[in-house]
PDB file with one MODEL, atoms N, CA, C and O in Angstrom:
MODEL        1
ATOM      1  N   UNK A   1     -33.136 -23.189  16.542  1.00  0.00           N
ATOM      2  CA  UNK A   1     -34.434 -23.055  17.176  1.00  0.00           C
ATOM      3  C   UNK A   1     -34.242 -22.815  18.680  1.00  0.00           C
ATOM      4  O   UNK A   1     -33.512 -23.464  19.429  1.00  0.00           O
ATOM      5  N   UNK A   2     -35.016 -21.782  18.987  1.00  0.00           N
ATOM      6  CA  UNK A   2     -34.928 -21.896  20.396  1.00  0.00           C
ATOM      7  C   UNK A   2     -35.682 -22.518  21.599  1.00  0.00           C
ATOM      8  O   UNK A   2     -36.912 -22.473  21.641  1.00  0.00           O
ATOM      9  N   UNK A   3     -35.036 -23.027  22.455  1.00  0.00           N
ATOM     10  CA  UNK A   3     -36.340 -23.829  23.467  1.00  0.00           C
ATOM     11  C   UNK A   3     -37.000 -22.889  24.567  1.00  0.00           C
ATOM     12  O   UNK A   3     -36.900 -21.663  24.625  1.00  0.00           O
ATOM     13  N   UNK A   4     -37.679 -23.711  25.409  1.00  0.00           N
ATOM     14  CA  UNK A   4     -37.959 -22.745  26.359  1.00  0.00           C
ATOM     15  C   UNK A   4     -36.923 -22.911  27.629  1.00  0.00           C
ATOM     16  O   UNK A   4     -36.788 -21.912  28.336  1.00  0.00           O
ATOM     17  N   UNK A   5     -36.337 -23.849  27.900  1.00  0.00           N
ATOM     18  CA  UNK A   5     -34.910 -23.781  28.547  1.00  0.00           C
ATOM     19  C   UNK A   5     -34.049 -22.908  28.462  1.00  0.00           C
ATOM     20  O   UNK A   5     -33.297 -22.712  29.417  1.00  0.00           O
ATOM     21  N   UNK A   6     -33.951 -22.185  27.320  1.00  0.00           N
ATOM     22  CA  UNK A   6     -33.121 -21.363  26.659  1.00  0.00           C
ATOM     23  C   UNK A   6     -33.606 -19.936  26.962  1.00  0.00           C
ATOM     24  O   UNK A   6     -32.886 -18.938  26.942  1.00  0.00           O
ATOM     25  N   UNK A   7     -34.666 -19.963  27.191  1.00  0.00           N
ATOM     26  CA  UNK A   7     -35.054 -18.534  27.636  1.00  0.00           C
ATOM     27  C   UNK A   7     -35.106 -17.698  28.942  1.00  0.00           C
ATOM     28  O   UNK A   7     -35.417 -16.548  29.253  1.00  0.00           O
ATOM     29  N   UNK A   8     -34.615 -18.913  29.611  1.00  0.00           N
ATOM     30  CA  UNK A   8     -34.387 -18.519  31.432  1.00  0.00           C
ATOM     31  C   UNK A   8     -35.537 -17.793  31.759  1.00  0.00           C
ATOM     32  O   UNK A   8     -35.399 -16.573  31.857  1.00  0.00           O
ATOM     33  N   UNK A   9     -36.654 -18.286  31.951  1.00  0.00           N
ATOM     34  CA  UNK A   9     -37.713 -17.526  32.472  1.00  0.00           C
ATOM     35  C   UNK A   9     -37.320 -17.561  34.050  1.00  0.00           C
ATOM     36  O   UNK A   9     -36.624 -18.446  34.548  1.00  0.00           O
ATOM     37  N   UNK A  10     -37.872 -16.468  34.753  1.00  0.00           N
ATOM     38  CA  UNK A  10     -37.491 -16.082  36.138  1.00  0.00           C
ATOM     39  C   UNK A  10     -38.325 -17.233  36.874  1.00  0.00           C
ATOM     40  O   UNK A  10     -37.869 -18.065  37.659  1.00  0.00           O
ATOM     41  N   UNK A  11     -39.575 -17.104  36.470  1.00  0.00           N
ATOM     42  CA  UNK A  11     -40.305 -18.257  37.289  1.00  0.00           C
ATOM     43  C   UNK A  11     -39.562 -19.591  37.503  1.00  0.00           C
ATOM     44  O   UNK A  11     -39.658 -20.052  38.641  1.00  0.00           O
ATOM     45  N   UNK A  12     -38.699 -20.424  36.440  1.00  0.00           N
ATOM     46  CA  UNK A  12     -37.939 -21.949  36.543  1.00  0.00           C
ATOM     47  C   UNK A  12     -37.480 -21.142  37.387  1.00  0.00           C
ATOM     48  O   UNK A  12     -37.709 -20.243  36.577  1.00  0.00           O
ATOM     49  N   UNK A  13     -37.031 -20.578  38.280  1.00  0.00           N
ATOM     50  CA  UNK A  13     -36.060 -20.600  39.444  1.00  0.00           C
ATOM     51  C   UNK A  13     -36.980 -20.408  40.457  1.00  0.00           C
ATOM     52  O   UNK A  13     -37.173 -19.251  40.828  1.00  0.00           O
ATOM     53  N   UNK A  14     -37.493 -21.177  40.897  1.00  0.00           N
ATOM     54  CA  UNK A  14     -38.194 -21.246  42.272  1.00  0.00           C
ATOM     55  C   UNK A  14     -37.652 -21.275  44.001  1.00  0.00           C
ATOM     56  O   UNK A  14     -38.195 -21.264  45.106  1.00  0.00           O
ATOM     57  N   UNK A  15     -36.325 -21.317  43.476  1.00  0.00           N
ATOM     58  CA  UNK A  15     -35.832 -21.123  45.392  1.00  0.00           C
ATOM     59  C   UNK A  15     -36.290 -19.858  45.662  1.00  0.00           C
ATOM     60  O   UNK A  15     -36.998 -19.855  46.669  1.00  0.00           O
ATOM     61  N   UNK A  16     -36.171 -18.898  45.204  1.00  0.00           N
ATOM     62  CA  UNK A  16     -36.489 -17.515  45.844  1.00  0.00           C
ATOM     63  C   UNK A  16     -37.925 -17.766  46.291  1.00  0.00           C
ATOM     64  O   UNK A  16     -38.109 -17.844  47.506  1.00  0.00           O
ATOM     65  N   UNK A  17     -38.769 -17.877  45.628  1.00  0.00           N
ATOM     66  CA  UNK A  17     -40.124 -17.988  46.126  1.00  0.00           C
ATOM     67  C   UNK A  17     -40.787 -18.485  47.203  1.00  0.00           C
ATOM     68  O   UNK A  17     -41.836 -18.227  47.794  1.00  0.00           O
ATOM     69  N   UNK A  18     -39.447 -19.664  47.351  1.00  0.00           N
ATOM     70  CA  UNK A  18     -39.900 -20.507  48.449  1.00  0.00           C
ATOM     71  C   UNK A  18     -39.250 -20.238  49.535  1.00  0.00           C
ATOM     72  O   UNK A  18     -39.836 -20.580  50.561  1.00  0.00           O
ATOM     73  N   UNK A  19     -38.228 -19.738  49.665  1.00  0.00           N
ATOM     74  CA  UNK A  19     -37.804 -18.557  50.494  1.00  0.00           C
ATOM     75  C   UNK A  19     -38.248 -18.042  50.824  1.00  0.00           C
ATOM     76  O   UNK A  19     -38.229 -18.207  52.043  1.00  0.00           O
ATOM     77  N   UNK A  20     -39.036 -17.017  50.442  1.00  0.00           N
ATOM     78  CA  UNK A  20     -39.887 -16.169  50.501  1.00  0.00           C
ATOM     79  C   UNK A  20     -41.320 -16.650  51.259  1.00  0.00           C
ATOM     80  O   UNK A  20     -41.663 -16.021  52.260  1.00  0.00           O
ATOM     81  N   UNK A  21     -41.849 -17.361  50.952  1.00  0.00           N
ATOM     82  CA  UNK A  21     -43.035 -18.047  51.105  1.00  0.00           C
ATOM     83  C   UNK A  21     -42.688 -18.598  52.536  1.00  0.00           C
ATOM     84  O   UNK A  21     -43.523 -18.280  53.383  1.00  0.00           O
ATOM     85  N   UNK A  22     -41.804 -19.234  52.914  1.00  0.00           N
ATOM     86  CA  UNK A  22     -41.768 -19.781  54.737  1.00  0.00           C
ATOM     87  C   UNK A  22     -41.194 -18.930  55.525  1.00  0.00           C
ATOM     88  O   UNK A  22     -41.310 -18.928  56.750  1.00  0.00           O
ATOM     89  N   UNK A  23     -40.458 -18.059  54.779  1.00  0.00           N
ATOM     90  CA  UNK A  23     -39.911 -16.782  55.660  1.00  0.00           C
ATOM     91  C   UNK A  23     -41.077 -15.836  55.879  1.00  0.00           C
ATOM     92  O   UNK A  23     -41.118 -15.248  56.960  1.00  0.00           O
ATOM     93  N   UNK A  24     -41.957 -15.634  55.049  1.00  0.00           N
ATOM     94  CA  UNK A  24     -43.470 -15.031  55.841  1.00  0.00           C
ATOM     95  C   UNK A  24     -44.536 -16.094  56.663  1.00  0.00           C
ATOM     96  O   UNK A  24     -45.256 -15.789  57.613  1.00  0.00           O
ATOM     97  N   UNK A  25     -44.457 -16.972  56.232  1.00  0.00           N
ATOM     98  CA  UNK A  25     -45.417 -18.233  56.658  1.00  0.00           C
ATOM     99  C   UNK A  25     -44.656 -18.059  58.500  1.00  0.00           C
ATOM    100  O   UNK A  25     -45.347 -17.993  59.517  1.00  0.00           O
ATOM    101  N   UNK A  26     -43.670 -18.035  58.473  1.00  0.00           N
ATOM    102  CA  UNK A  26     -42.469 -18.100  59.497  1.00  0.00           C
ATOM    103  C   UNK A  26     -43.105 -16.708  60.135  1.00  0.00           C
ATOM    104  O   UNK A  26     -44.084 -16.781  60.878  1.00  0.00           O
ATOM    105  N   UNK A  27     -42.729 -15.923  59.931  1.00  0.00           N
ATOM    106  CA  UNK A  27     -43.146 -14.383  60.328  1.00  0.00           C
ATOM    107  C   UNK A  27     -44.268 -14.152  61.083  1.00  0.00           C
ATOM    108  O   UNK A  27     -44.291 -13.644  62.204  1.00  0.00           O
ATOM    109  N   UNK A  28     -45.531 -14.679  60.202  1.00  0.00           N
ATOM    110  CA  UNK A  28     -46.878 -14.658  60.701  1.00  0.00           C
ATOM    111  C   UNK A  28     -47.168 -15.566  61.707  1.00  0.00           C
ATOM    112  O   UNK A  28     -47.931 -15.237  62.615  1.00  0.00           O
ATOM    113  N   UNK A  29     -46.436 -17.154  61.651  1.00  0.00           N
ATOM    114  CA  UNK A  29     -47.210 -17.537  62.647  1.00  0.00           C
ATOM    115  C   UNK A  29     -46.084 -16.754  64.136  1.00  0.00           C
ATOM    116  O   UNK A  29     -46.396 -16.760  65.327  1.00  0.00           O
ATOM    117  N   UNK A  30     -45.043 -16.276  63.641  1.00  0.00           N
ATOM    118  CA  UNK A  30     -44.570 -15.409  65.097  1.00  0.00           C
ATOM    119  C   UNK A  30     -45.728 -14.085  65.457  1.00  0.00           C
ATOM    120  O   UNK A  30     -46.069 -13.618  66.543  1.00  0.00           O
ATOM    121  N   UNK A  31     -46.011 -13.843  64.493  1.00  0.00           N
ATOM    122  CA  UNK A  31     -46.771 -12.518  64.849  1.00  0.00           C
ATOM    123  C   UNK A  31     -48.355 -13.056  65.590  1.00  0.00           C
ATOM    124  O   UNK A  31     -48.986 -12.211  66.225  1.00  0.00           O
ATOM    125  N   UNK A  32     -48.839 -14.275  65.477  1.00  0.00           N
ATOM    126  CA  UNK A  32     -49.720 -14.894  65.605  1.00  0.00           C
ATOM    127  C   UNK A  32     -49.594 -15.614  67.408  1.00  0.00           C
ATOM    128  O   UNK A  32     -50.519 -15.955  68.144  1.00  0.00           O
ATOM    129  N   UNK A  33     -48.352 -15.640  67.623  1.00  0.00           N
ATOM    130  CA  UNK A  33     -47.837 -16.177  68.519  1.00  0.00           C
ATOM    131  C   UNK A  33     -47.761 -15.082  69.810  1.00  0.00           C
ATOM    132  O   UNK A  33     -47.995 -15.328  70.993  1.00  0.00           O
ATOM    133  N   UNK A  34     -47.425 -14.011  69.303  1.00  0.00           N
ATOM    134  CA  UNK A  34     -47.157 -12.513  70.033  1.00  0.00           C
ATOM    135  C   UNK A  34     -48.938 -11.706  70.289  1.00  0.00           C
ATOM    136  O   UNK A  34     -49.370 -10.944  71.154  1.00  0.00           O
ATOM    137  N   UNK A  35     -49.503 -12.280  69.193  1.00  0.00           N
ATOM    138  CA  UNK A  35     -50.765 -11.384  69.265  1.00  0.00           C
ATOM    139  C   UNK A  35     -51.628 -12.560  70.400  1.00  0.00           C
ATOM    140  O   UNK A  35     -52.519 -12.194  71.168  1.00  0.00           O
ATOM    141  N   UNK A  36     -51.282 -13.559  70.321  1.00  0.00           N
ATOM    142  CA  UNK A  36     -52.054 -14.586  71.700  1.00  0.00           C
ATOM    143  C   UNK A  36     -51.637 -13.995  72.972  1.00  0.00           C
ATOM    144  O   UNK A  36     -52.460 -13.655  73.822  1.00  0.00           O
ATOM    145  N   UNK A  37     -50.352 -13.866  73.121  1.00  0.00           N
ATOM    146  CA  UNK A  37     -49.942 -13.383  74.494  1.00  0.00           C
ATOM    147  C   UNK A  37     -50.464 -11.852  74.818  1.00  0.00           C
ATOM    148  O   UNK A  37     -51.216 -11.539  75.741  1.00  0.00           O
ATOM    149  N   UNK A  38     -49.813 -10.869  73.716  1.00  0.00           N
ATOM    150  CA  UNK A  38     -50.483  -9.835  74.054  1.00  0.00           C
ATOM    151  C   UNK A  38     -51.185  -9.001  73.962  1.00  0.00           C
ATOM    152  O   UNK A  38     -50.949  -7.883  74.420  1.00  0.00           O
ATOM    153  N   UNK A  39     -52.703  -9.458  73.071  1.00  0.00           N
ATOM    154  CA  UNK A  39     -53.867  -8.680  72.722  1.00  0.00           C
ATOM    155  C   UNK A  39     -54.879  -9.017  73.871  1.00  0.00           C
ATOM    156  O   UNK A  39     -54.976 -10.087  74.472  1.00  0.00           O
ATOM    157  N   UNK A  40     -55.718  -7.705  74.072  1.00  0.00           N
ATOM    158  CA  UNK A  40     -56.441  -7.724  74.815  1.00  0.00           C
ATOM    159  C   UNK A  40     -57.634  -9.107  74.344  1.00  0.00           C
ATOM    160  O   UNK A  40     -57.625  -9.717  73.275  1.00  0.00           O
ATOM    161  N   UNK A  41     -58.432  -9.283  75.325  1.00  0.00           N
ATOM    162  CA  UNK A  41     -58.904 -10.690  75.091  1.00  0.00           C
ATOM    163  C   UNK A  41     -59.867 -10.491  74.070  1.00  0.00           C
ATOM    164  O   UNK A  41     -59.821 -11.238  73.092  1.00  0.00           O
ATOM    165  N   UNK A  42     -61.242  -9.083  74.175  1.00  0.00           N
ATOM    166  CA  UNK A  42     -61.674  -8.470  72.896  1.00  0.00           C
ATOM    167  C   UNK A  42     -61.045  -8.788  71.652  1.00  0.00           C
ATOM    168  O   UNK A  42     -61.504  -9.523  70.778  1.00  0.00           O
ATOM    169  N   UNK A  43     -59.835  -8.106  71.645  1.00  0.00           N
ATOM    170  CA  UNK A  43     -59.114  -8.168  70.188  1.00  0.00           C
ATOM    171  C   UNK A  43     -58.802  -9.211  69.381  1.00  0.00           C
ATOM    172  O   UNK A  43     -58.656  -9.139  68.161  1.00  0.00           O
ATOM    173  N   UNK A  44     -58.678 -10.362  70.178  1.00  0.00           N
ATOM    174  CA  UNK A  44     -57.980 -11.527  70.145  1.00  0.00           C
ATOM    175  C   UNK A  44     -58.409 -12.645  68.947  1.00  0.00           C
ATOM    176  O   UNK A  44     -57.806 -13.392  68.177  1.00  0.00           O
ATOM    177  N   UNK A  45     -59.434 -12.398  69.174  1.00  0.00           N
ATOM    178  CA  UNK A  45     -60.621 -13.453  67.795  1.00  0.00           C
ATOM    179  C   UNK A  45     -60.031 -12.821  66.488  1.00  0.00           C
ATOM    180  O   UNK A  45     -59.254 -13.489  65.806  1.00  0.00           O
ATOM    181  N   UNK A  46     -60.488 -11.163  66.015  1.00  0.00           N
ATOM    182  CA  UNK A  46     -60.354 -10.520  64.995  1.00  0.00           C
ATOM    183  C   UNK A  46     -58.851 -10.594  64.676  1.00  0.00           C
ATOM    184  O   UNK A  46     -58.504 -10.556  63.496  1.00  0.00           O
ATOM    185  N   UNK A  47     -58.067 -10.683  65.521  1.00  0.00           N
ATOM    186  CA  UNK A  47     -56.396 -10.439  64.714  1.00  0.00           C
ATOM    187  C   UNK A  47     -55.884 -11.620  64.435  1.00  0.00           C
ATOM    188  O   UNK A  47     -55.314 -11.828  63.363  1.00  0.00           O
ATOM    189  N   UNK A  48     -56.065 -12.799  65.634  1.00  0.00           N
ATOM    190  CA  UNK A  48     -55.827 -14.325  64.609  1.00  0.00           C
ATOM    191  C   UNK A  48     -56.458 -14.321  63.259  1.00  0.00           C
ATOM    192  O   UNK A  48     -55.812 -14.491  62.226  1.00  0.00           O
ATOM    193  N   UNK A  49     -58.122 -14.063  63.320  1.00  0.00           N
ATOM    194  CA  UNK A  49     -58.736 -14.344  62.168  1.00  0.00           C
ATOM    195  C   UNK A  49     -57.575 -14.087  60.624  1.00  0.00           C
ATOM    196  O   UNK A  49     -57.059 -14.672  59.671  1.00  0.00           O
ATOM    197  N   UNK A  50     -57.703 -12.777  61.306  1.00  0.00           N
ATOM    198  CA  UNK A  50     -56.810 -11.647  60.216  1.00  0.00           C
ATOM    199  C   UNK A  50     -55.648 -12.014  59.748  1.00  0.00           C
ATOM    200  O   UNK A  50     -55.283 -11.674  58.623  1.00  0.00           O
ATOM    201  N   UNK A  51     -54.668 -13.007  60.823  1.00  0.00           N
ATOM    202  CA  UNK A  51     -53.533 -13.328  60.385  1.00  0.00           C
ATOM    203  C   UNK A  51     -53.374 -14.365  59.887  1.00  0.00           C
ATOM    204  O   UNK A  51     -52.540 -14.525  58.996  1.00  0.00           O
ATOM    205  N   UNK A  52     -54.122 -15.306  60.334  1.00  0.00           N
ATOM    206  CA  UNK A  52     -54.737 -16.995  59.789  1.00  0.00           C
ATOM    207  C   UNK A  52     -55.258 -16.820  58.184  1.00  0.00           C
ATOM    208  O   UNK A  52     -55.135 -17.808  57.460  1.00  0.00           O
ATOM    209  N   UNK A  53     -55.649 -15.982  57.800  1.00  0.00           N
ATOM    210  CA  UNK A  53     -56.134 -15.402  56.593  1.00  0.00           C
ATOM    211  C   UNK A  53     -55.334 -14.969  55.483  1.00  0.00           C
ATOM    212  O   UNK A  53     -55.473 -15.213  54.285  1.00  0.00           O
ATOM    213  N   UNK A  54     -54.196 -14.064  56.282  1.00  0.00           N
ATOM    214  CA  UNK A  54     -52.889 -13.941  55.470  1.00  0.00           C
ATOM    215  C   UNK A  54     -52.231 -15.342  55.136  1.00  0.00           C
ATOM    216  O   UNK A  54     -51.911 -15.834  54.054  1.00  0.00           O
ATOM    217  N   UNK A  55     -52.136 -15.822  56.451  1.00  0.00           N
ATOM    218  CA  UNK A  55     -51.416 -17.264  55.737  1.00  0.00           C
ATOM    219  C   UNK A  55     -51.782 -17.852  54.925  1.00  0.00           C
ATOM    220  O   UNK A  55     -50.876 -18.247  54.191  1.00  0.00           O
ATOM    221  N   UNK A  56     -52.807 -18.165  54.632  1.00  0.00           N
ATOM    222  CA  UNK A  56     -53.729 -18.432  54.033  1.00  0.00           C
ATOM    223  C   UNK A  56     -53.876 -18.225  52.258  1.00  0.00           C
ATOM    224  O   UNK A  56     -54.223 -18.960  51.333  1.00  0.00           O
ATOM    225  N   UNK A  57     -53.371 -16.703  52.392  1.00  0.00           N
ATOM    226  CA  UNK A  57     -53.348 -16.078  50.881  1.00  0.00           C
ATOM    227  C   UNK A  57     -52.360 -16.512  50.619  1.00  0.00           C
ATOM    228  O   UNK A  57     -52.207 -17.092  49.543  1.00  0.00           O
ATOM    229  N   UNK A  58     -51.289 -16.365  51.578  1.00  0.00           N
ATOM    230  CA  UNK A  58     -49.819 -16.138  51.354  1.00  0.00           C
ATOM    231  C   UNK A  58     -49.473 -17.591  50.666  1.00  0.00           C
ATOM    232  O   UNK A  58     -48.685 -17.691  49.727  1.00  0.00           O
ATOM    233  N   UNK A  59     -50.349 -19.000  51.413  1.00  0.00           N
ATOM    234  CA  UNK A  59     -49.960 -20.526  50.745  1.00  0.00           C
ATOM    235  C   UNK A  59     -50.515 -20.474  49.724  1.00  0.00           C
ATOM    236  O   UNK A  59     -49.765 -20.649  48.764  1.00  0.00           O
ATOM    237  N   UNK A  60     -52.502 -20.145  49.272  1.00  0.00           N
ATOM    238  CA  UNK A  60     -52.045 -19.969  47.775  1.00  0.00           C
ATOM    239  C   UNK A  60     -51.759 -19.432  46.592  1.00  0.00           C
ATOM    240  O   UNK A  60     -51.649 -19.930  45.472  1.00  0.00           O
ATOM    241  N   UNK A  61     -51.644 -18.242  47.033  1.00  0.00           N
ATOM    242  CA  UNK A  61     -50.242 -18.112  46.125  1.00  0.00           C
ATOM    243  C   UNK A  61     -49.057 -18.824  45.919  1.00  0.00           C
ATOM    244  O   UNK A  61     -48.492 -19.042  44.847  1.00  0.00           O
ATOM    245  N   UNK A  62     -48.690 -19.212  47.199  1.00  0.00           N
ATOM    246  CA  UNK A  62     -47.848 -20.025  46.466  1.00  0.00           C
ATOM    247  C   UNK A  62     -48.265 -21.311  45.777  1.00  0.00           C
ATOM    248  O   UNK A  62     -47.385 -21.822  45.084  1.00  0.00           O
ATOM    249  N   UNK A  63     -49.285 -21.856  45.824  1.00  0.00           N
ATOM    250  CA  UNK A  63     -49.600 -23.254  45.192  1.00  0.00           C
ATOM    251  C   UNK A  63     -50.431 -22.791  43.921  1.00  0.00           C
ATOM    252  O   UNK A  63     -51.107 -23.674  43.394  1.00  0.00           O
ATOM    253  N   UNK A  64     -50.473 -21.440  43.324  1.00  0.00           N
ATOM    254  CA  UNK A  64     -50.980 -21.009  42.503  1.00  0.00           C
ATOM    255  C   UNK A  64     -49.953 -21.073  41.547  1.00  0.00           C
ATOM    256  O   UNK A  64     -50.170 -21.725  40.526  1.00  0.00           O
ATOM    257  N   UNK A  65     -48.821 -20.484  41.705  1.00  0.00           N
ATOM    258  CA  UNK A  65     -47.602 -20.036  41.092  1.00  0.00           C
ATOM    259  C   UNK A  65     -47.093 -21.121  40.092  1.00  0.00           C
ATOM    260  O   UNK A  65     -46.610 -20.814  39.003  1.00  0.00           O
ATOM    261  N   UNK A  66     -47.235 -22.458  40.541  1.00  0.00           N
ATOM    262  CA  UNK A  66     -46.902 -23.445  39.401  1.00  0.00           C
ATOM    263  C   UNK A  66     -47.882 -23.298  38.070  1.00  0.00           C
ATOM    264  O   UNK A  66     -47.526 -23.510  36.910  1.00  0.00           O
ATOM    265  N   UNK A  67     -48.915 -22.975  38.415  1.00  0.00           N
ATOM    266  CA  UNK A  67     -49.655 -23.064  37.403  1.00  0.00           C
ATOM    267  C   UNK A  67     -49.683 -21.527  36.554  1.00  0.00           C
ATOM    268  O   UNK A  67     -50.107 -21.456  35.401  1.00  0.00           O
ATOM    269  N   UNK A  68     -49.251 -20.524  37.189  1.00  0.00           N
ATOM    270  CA  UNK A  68     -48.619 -19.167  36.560  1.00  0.00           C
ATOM    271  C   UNK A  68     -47.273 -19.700  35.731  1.00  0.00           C
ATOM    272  O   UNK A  68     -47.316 -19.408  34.536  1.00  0.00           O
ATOM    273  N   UNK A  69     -46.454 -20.203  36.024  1.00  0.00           N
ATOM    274  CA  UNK A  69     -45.200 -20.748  35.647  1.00  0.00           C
ATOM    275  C   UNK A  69     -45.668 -21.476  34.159  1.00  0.00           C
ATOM    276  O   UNK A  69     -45.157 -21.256  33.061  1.00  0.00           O
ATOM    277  N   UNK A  70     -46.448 -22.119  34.374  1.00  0.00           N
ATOM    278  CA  UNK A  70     -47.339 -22.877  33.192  1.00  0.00           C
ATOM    279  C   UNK A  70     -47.925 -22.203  32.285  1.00  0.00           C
ATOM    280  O   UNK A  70     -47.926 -22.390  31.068  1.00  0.00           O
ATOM    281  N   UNK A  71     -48.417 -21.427  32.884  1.00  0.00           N
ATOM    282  CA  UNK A  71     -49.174 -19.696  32.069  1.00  0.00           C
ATOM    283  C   UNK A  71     -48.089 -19.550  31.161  1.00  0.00           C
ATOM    284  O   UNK A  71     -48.113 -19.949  29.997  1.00  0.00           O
ATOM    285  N   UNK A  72     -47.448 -19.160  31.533  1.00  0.00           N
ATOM    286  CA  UNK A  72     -46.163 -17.829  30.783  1.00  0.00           C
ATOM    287  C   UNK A  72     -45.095 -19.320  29.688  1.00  0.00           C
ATOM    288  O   UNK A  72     -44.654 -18.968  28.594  1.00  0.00           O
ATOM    289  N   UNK A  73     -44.886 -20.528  30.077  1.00  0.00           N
ATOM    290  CA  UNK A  73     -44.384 -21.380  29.162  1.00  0.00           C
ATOM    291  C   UNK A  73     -45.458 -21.597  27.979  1.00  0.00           C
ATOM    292  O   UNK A  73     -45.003 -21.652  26.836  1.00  0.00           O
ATOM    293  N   UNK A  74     -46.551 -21.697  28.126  1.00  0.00           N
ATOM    294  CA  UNK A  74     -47.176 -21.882  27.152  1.00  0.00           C
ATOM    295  C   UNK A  74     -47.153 -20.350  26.425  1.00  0.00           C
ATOM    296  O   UNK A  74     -46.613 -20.273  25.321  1.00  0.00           O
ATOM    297  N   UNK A  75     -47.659 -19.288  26.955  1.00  0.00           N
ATOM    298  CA  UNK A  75     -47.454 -18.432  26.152  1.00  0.00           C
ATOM    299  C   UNK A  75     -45.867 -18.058  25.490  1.00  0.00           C
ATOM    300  O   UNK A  75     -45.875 -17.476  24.405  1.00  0.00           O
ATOM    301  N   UNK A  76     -44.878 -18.296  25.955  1.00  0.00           N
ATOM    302  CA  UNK A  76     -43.795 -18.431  25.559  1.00  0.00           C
ATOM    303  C   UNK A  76     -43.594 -19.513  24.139  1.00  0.00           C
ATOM    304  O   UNK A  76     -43.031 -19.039  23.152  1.00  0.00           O
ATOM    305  N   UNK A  77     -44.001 -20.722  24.114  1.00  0.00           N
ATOM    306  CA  UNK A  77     -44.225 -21.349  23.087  1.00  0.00           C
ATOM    307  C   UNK A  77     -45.203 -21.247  21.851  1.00  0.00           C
ATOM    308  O   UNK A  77     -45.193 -21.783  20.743  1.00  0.00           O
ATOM    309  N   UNK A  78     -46.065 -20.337  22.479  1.00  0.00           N
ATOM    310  CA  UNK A  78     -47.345 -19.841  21.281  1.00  0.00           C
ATOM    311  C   UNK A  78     -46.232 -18.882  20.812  1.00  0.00           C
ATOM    312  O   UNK A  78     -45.815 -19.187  19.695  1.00  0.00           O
ATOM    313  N   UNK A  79     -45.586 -17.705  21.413  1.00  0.00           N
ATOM    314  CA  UNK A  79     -44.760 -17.007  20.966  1.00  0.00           C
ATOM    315  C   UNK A  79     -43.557 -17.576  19.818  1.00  0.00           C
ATOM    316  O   UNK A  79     -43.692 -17.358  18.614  1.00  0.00           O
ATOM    317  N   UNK A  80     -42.746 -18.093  20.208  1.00  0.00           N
ATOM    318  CA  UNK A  80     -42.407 -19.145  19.353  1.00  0.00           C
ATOM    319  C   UNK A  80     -42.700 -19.513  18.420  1.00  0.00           C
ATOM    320  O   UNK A  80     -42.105 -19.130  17.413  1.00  0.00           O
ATOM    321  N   UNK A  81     -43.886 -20.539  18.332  1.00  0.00           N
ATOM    322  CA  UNK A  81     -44.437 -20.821  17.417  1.00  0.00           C
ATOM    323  C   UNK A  81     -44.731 -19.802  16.136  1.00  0.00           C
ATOM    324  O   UNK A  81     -44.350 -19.937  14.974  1.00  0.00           O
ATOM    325  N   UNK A  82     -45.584 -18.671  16.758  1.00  0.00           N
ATOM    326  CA  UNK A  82     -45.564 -17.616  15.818  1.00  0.00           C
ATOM    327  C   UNK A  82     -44.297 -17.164  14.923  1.00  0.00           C
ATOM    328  O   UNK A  82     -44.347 -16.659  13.802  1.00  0.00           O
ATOM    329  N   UNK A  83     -43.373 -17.409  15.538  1.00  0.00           N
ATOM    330  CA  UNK A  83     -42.391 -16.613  15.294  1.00  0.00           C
ATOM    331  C   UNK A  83     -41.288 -17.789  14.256  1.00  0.00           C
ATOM    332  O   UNK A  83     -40.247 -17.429  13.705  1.00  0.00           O
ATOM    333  N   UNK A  84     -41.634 -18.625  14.232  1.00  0.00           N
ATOM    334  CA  UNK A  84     -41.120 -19.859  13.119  1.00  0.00           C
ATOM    335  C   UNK A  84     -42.077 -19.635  11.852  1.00  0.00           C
ATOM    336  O   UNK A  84     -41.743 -19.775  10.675  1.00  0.00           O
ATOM    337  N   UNK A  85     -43.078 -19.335  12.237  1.00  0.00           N
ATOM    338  CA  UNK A  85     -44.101 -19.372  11.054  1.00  0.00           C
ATOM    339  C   UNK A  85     -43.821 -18.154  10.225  1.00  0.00           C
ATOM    340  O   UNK A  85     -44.266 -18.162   9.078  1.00  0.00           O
ATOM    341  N   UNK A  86     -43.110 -17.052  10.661  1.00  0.00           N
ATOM    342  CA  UNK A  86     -43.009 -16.036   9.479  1.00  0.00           C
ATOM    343  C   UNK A  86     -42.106 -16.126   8.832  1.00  0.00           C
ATOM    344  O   UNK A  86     -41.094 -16.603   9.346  1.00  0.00           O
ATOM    345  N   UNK A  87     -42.086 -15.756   7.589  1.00  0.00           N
ATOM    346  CA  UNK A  87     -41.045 -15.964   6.299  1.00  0.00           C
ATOM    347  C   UNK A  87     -39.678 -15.019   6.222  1.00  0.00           C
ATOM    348  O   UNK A  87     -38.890 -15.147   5.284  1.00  0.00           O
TER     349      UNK A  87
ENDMDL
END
């Protein structure tokens, strides 16, 4: 029988993601940091907004992703399941 351990889904490996996830989190608030110093004072409201917003998506997604991870094991085990049941 096979488990779902056994199937190495890409999602159980979560370092990349999270890698990923503070290395932009990281990025933006530099870009956030650069756009204070040098946007005109006009501009200044609309491009934080804009980038505060990305971060924003960018965290949940990531706090979404466990529960995608959860998605795809269960369907992985309905799969399974099906797949014991035929003769």
């Amino acid at each position: 029988m096979t488990t779902l351990q056994g199937l190495g889904l890409a999602e159980g490996r979560w370092l990349w993601r999270r890698l990923f996830v503070f290395a932009v989190t990281f990025g933006v608030w530099q870009l956030l940091a650069d756009v204070v110093v040098r946007a005109p004072a006009a501009d200044l409201r609309s491009l934080a907004q804009h980038l505060i917003g990305l971060l924003g998506l960018v965290l949940v997604l990531y706090l979404v992703a466990p529960t995608a991870q959860q998605l795809v094991e269960l369907a992985a085990a309905l799969r399974l399941r099906a797949l014991e049941r035929r003769p």
